[in-house]
C-alpha positions in Angstrom: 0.0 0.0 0.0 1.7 3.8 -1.2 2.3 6.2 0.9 -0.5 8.4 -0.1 -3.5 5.9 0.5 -1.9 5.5 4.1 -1.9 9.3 4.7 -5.9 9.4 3.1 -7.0 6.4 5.1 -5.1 7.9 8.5 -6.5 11.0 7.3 -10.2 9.7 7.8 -9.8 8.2 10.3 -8.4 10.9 12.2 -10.9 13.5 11.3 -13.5 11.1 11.8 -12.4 10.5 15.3 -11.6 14.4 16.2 -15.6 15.3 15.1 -17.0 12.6 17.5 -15.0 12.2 20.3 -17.4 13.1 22.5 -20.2 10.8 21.1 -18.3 7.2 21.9 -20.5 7.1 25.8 -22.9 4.6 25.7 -26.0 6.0 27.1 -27.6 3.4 29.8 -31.1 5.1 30.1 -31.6 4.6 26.5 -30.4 1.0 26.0 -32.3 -0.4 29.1 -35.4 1.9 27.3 -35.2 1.1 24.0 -34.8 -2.6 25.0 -37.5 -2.5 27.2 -40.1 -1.2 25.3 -39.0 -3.5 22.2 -39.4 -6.3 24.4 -43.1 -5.5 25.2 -43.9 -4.9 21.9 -42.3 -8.0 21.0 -44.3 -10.2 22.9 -47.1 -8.4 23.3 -48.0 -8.2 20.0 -47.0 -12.0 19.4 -49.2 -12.6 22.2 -52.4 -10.7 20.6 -51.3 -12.9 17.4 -51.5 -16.1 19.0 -54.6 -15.2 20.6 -56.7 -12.6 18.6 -60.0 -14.3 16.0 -59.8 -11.5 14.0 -57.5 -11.5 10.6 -56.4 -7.7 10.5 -55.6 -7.6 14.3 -53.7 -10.6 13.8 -52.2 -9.9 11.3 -50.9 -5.8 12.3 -50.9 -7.4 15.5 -47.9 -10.5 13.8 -46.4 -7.3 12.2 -45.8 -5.3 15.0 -44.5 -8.4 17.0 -42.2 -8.9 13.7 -40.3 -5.7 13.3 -39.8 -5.4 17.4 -38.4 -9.1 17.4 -36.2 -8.0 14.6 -34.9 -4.7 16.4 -34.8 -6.6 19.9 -32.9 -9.4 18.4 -30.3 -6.5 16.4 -29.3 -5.8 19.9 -26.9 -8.3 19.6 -25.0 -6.6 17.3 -24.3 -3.5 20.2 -23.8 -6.5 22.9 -20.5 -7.5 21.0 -19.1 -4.3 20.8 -20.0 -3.3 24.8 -17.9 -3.6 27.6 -19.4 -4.6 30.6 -18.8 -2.2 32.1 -20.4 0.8 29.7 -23.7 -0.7 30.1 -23.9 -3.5 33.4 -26.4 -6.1 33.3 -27.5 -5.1 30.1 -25.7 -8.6 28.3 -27.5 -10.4 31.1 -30.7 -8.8 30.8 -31.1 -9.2 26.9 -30.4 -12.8 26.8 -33.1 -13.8 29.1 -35.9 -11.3 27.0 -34.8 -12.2 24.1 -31.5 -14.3 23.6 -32.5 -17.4 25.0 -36.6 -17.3 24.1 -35.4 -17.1 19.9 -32.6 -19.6 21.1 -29.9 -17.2 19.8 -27.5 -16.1 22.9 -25.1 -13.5 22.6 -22.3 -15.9 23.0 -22.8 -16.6 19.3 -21.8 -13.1 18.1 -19.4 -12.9 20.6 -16.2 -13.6 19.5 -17.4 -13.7 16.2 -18.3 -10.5 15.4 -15.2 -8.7 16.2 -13.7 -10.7 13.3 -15.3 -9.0 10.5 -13.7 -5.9 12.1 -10.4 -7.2 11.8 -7.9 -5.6 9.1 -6.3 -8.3 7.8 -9.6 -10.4 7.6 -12.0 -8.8 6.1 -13.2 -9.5 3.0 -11.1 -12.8 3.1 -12.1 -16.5 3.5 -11.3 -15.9 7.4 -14.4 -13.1 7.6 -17.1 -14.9 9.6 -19.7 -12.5 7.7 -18.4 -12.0 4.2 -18.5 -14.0 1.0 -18.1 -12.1 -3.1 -22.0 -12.0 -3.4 -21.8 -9.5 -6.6 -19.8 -12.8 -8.2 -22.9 -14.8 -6.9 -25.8 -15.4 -9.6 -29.4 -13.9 -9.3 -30.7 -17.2 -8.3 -28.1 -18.1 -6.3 -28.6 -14.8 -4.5 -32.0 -15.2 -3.8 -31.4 -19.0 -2.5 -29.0 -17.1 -0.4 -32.1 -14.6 1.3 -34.5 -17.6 1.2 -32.9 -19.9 3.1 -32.6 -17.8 5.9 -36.8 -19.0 6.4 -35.6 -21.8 8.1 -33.8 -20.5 10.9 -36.1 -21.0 13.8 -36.1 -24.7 12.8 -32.1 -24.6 12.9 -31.9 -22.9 16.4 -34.2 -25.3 17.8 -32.6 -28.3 16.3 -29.1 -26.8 17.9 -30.7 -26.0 21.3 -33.3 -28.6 21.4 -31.4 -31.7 20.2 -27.6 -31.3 19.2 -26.5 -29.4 22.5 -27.8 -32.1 24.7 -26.5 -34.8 23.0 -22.9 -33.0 22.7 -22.6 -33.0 26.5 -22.7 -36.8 26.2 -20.9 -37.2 22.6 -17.4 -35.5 22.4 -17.0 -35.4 18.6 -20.7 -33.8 18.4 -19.5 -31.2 21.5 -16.8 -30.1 18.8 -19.0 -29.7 16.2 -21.5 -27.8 18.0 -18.9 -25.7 19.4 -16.8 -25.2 15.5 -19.6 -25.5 13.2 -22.6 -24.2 15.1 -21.3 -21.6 17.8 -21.5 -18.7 15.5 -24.3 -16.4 13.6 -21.9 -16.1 9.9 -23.2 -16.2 6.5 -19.7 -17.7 5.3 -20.3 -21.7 5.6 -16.6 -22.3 5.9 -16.1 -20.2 8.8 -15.1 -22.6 11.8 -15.3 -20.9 15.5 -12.1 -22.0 17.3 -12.6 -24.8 20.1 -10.1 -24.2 22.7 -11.7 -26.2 25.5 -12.5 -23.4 27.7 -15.6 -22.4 27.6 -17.0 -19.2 29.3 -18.9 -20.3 32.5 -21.6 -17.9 31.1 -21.6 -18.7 27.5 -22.0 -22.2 29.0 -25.4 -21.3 31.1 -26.7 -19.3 27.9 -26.4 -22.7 26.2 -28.0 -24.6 28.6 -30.5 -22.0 29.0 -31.5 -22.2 25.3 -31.7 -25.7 25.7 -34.3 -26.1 28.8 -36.1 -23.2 27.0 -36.6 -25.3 24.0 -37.8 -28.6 26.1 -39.8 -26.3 28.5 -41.6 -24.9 25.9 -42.2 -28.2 24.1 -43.6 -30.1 27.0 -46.1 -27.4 27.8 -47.3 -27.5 24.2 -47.5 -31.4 24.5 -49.3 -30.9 27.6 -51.9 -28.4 26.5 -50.1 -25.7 28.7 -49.1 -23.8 25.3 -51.6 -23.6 22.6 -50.0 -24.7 19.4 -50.8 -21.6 17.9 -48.3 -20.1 20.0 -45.4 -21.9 18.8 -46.4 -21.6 15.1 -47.0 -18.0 15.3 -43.5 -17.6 17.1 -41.8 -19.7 13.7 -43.6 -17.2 11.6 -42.8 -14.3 13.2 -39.0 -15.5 13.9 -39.0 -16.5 10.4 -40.3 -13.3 9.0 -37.7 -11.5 11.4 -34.2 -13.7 9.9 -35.8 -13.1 6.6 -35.5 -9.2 6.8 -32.2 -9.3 8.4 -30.9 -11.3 5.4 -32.5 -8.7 3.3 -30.4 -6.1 5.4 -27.4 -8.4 5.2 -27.5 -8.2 1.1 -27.5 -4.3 1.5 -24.8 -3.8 4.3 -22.1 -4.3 1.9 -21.0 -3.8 -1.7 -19.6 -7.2 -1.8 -16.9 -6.5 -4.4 -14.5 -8.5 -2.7 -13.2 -12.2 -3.5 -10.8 -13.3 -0.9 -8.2 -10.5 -1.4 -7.1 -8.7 1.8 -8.3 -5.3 1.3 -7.0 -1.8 2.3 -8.8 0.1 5.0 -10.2 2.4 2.5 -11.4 -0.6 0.1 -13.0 -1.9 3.4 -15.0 1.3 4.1 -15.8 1.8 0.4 -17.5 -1.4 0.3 -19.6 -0.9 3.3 -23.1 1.0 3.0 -24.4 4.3 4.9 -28.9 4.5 4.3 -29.1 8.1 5.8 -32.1 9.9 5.9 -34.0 11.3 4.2 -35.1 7.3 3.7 -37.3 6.3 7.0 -37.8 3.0 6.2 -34.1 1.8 7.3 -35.4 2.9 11.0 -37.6 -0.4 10.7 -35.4 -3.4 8.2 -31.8 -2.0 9.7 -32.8 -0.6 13.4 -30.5 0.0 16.1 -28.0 2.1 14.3 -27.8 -0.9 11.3 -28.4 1.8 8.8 -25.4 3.4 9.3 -23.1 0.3 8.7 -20.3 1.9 7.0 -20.0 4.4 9.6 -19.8 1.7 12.1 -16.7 0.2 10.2 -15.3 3.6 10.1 -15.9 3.8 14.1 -17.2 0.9 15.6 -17.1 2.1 19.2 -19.7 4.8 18.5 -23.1 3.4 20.1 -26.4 2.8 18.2 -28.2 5.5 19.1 -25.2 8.5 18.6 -24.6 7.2 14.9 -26.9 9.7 13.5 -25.7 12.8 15.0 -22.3 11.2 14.0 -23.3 11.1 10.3 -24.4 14.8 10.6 -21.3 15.9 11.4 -19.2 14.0 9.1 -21.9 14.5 5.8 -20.9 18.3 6.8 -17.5 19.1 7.6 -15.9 16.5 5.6 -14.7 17.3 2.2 -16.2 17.0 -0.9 -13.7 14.8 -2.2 -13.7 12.5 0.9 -14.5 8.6 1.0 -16.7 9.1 3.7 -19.7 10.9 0.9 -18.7 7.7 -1.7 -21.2 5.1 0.3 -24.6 5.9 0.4 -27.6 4.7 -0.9 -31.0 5.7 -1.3 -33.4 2.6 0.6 -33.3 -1.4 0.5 -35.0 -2.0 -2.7 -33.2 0.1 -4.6 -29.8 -1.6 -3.5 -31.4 -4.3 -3.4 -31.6 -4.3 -7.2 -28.4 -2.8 -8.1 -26.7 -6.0 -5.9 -29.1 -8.2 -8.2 -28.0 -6.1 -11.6 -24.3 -6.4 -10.5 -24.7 -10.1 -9.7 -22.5 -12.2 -11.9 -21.9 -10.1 -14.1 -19.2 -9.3 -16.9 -18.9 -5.6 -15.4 -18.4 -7.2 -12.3 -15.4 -10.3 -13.0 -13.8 -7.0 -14.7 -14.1 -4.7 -12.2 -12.4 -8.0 -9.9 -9.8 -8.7 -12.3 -8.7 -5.2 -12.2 -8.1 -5.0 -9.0 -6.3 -8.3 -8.9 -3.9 -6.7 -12.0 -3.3 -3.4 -9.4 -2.6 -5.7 -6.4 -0.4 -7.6 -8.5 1.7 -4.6 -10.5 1.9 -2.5 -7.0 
């Protein structure tokens, strides 16, 4: 990497950090807040789903219940970046509202996520959450979004079924812990198993699992209507869908395995700033501003706006910072699915490869 690039990446960096400085203090009132009343809408409304005879009720009632599961479980993404300290109990306090009922604990970001930060991964085979979807074909694309329908039934196969028997069946232990530890969307990504696991990350695991056999003996039993359950898969199910649908717009995805410069890592990121409202519903809790949170990923959630506002106005013209923006989901939505497999795209990739090669 030149000189120059080094100076512009420092460069943005450096001015980035300078204009928000003092917006990097997680604010406790309004995570326990926001999580709080997410929860309740959560459940309430899957509640008034489960329970309601009328259609439209149900069904604004399933919606409501849908897009606060989806925030609720986006939390995770903050958990992996907290300390303990910045916000105490709050780890502990999401996983039993919502971590352990959708059989997803934090302990499956954890450790993960940071990753994807990582310099000298991203982009590569080595990120947990990046694969070269723009090389990807429209259908394969779309089996990629679709198949995230079925992960309810994959969490409760993992909590209800494989984590039991892995306490009893060493090589299944490994597995579980390697091959199903992790929330990634690249299959080849294996969680290292160093045969210490957390205490806590232990109890969220066992937690998941009596959850999932709690819940299925009261519905045996009559306790649970089966309603219930079937309207939790839906909702759930709707809920992974939209978060794949986020996941196809949080990136460019120009990348093939290739380390990338910091620069080529935040150009390939995506900012959906207002004026578009919608990203407050399919990328909540400061998801919309993904880029931005590769540029700074200590900023909380809730101080990436203001954070934009200042950058989008005393950053230069000419800086990186104004290069990754679009305008709403569907509309990058459709340019991922114009780019995909195309000749534009292998050229744009081979390219790169010649300037990586002749530097």
């Amino acid at each position: 990497m030149g000189s120059t690039t080094e100076k512009q990446e420092v460069g943005l960096v450096r001015q980035a950090h300078a204009l928000t400085a003092d917006l990097t203090t997680p604010n406790r009132v309004v995570y326990w807040t926001d999580l709080v009343l997410t929860v309740i809408a959560a459940w309430g409304g899957l509640a008034v789903a489960a329970a309601t005879p009328s259609l439209a009720i149900g069904l604004a009632a399933g919606l409501v219940s849908l897009l606060a599961l989806y925030r609720g479980l986006s939390f995770i993404h903050e958990i992996s970046h907290l300390r303990p300290k910045d916000v105490p109990g709050f780890r502990l306090g999401w996983n039993l509202l919502v971590g352990v009922p959708l059989m997803t604990p934090s302990m499956m970001y954890e450790g993960v996520h940071n990753l994807h930060h990582a310099k000298d991964r991203f982009g590569t085979a080595r990120d947990p959450e990046y694969l070269p979807l723009e090389r990807y074909s429209p259908l394969k694309l779309a089996a990629f979004t679709f198949i995230s329908l079925l992960a309810p039934l994959g969490v409760i196969l993992r909590s209800g079924i494989l984590v039991p028997l892995s306490f009893v069946v060493p090589p299944v232990r490994r597995f579980v812990r390697t091959r199903l530890s992790a929330l990634v969307i690249n299959p080849d990504f294996v969680r290292e198993d160093n045969d210490k696991t957390r205490p806590d990350w232990l109890a969220q695991e066992i937690g998941c699992w009596l959850w999932c056999w709690g819940v299925a003996a009261a519905t045996v039993m009559g306790l649970v209507p089966l309603r219930v359950v079937v309207t939790w898969f839906a909702v759930f199910s709707l809920a992974t869908f939209v978060n794949q649908l986020r996941t196809l717009v949080a990136h460019y995805w120009h990348n093939d395995g290739e380390r990338m410069t910091f620069e080529e890592q935040f150009l390939d990121s995506v900012n959906v700033p207002p004026p578009a409202l919608l990203p407050f519903l399919w990328a909540p809790v400061g998801l919309r501003y993904h880029a931005l949170h590769h540029l700074l990923p200590r900023l909380p959630y809730h101080n990436l706006d203001a954070a934009h506002r200042r950058l989008s106005a005393q950053l230069a013209v000419s800086s990186p910072y104004h290069k990754v923006e679009e305008k709403g989901l569907f509309a990058a939505l459709a340019a991922l699915f114009a780019r995909a497999g195309s000749p534009a795209s292998a050229s744009r990739l081979a390219d790169r490869e010649g300037e990586r090669q002749s530097a």
